[in-house]
N, C-alpha and C positions, 0 to 999 in steps of 0.2 A: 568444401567440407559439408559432409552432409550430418546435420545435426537432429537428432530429435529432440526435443521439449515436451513435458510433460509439466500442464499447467493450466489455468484456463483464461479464458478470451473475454473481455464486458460484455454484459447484457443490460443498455450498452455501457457503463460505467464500472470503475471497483479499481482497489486499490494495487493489488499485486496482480490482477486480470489486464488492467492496465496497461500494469508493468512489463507482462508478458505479449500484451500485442506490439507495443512499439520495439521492444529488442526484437522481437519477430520480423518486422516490418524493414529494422534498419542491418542485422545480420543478413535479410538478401539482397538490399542494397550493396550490399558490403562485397557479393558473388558467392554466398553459400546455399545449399539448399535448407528448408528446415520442413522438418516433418512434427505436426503441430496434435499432441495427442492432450483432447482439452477432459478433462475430467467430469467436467458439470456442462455437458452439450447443453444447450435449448437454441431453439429457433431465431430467437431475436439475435444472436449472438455477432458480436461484432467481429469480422474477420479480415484483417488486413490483406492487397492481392501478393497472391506469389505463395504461400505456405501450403503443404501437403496437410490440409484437414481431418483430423478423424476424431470423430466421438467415441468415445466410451460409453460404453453398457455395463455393466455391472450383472454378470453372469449368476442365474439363481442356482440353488445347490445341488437340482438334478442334473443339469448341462455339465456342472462341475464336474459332476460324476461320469459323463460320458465322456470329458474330456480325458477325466484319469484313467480311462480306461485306453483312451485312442494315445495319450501321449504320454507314459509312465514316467517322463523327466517329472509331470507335476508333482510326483510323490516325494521327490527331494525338496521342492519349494515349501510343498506342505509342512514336511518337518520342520525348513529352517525356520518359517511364520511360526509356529505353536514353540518350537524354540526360542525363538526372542519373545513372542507375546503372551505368552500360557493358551493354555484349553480355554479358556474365559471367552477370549476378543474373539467369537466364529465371524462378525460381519466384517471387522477388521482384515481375516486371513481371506474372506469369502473377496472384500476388494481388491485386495493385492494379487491373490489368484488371478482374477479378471483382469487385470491391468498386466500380468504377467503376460495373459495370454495375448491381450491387444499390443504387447511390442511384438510379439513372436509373429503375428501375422503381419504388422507395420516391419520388422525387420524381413520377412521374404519376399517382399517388395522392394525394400529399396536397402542397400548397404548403410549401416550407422555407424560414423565417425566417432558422435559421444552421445550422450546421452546426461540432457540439463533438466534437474527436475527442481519447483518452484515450494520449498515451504518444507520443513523437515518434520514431515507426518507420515503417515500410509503409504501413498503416493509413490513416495520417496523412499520407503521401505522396497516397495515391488518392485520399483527401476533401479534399486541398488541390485537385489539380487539376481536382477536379467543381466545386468553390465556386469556382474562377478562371472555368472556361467557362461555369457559369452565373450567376456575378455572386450568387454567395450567401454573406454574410459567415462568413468560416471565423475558430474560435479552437483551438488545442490546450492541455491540459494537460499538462504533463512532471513526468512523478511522482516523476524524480529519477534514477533506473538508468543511463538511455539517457546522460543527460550527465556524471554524476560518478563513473563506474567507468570507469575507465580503459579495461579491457578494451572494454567494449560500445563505448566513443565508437570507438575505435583500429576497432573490425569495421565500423560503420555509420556512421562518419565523414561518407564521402560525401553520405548520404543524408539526416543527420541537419544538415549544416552546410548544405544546400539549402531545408530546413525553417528553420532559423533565419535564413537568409538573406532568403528569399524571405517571410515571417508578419511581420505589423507587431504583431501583439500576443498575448502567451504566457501562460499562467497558469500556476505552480509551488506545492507545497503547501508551500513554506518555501523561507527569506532565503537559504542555505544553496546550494542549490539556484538559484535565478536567480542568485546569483551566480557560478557554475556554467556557468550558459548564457549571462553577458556575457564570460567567460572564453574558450568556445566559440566568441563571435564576435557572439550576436546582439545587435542594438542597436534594437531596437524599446522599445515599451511593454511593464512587463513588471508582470504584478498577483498577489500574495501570494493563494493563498486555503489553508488546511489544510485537512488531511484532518478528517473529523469521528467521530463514535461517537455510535452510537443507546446511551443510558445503561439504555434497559427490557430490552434483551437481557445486560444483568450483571445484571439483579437475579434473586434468587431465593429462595425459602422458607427460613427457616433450617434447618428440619426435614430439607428434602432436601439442603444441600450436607452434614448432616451424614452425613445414609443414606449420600450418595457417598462424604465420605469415609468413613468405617466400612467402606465394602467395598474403597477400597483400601487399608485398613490405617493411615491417617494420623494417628499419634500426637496428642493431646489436649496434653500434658506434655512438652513441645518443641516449640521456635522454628522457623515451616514456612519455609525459603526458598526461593521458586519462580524459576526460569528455566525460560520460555518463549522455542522462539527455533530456529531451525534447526542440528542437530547439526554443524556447519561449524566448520570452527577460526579463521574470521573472526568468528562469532558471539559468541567469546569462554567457551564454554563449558568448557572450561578452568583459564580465570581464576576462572571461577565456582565448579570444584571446590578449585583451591589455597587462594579466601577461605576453603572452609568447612572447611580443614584446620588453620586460623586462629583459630576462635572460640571465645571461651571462656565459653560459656554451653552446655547440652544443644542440639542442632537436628535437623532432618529435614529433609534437601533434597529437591527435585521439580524434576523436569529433565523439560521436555514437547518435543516438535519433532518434527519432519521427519528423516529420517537419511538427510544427505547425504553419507555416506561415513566418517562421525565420531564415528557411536554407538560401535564399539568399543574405538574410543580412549581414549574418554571411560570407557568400564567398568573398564577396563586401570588408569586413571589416578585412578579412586577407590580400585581395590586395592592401588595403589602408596602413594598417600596415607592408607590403612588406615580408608576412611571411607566403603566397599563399603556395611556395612552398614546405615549412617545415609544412603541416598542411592536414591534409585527415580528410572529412567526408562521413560520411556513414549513411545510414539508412535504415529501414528493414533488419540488419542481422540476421541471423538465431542464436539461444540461443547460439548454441555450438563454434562458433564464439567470440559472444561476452565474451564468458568464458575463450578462448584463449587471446583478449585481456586486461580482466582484471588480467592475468598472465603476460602479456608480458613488463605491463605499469610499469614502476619505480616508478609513482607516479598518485593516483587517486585525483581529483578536483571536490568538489560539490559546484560552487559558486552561489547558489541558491540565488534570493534576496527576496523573497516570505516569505510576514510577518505569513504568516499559515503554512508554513510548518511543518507538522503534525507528521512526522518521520523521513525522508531519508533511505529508505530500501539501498538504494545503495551502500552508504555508508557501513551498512553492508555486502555487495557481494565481497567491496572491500578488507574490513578485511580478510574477509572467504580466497579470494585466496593471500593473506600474502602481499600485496601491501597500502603501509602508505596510510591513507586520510589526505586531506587539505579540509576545510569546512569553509562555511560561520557561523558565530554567530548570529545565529539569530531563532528567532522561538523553533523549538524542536531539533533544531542539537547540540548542548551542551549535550543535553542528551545521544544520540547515540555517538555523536564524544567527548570525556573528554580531554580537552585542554590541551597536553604537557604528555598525560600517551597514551590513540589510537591514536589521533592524533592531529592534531593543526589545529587552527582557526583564522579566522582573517578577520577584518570588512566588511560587505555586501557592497559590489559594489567597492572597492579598491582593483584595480586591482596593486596599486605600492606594499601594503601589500601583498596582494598573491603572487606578484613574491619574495619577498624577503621573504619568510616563503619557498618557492617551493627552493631557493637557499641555503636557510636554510638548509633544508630536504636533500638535491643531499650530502650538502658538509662535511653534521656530522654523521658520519658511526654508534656513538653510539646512539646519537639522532633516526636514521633511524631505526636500530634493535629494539629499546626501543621498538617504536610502533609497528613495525611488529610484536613482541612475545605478547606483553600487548595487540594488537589487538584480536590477534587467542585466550587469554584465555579468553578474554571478551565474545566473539561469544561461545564458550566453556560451560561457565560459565551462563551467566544470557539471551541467546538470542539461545538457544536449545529448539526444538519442543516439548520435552518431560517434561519438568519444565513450558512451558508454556500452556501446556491440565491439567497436574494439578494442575497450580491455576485457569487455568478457573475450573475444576471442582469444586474447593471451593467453587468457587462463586455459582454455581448451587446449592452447598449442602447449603448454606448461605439463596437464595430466594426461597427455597423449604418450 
């Protein structure tokens, strides 16, 4: 089957970029072609072998014009984009234009079977209407953002209720989530598939996550609690520093992320909490780092307070390198985190609950093992790259 994809590749990390190199990777495993049309090229870009590579450009509005001259089908595209989006969205109809035109050359190359587009926006508007005019079976994945954050549905409403309207069949990486998008309105088929995790990129030499840690100083003789997660005060990091002003055992916490506006809060609020110096953050480290310290941590923390949260890949990264998750209840983390089998949960934004679940966890040896094995057969089991290219290929054989 020759499939295309429209979606993009890490540079070198990212969550639904990710998502899209390993299906990539394991659909030609599997013996199909896939022609890989990445939205946001750059150079660094990670690209799995085997895929028919092509970058988008993003065509400016005089080219557009000589296109409408040389190829009058774009005048029907034109209308049906200012139809679904108004006069208003010109950079909106200007991408999907461009994207029209890059299937159009990507299809006189090579025959397209379907056509898989990643995230129910733009993108996914311009590969819908290529797949209608040429009769080439379209599906999307919605990774969860577009539909269940309030804010995003409220900006892209239009665009996004045209998509669900108009698509007989959705794929979501959790229950969560498609119910979410029948909330929204669509009423098609709608097929579960999760996110997955390659298990060989957490493992790593004991020798070296110890060097890493060693060099950054990470105590041997104290309980490591790591949060991973963006410095955001919906990520719940926070709640994370109140648990650890809670415990009553020695610890060292590791707070890793993105700083989106929250690092200093977060510094502030360790020196408030008098727990400055049992606490390190960090941000921008490099992958192989942070693979070291999701080895090194005794115990991983997603206190996420985010009513959308759409999956928690992290959560699985943590399984992957045998270290328990403690997770918020809320959203789609139930799904991912199984309360009291992977790991345990416990109310958003109580921080007195998270510390006594984290004391829990330190002081019950069989408790702790439980999840660590019932973690790794879960990852094993239902969150493998190779179980998840073939049910997405179902579904392809389903809207064929």
């Amino acid at each position: 089957m020759n499939i295309c994809i429209i979606g993009s590749l890490p540079k070198p990390y990212g969550g639904v970029s990710t998502h899209c190199y390993y299906l990539t990777k394991e659909l030609i495993n599997l013996g199909n072609e896939v022609l890989f049309l990445d939205t946001k090229p750059n150079k660094d870009k990670k690209i799995p072998e085997g895929p028919q590579y092509f970058a988008f450009h993003q065509h400016n509005i005089f080219n557009l014009f000589i296109y409408f001259l040389i190829k009058p089908v774009l005048w029907k595209f034109l209308f049906q984009l200012i139809g679904t989006l108004g006069l208003s969205r010109v950079k909106n109809i200007q991408f999907a234009l461009s994207l029209i035109l890059s299937l159009g050359k990507i299809s006189e190359k090579r025959n397209i079977d379907v056509i898989h587009s990643h995230h129910a926006s733009i993108r996914s508007l311009g590969g819908f209407l290529f797949s209608l005019h040429h009769c080439i079976p379209f599906v999307i994945t919605a990774h969860g953002a577009e539909v269940t954050l309030e804010k995003n549905w409220q900006k892209e409403k239009r665009l996004i209720s045209y998509l669900l309207k108009k698509n007989t069949h959705i794929v979501t990486v959790s229950n969560f989530t498609g119910d979410m998008l029948k909330k929204r309105g669509f009423q098609g088929k709608l097929s579960v598939i999760p996110n997955g995790i390659d298990t060989s990129e957490f493992e790593m030499d004991e020798k070296e996550v110890i060097t890493i840690g060693n060099r950054y100083q990470v105590p041997e003789d104290k309980k490591r609690i790591l949060y991973l997660s963006s410095f955001k005060d919906w990520k719940g990091p926070d709640v994370f520093l109140k648990s650890l002003a809670l415990l009553d055992q020695p610890f060292h916490g590791i707070m890793i992320g993105n700083d989106l506006g929250y690092l200093e809060t977060c510094k502030s609020l360790a020196k408030e909490l008098d727990i400055a110096d049992k606490v390190n953050l960090y941000t921008d480290l490099p992958f192989k780092d942070i693979v070291a310290f999701y080895r090194l941590a005794d115990v991983f923390v997603f206190p996420t307070k985010l009513p959308s949260e759409g999956f928690g890949i992290v959560a699985l990264e943590a399984m992957a390198s045998n270290t328990p998750v403690i997770a918020s209840r809320i959203a789609a983390i139930p799904e991912v985190v199984r309360d009291g089998f992977t790991g345990l949960l416990f109310e958003p934004g109580n921080s007195n609950e998270l510390a006594n679940k984290i004391n829990q966890l330190l002081s019950d040896t069989g408790l702790y093992r439980k999840l660590q094995e019932n973690g790794i057969r879960e990852i094993r089991s239902s969150y493998n790259w190779q179980t998840i290219a073939e049910q997405t290929l179902n579904v392809y054989q389903k809207i064929k």
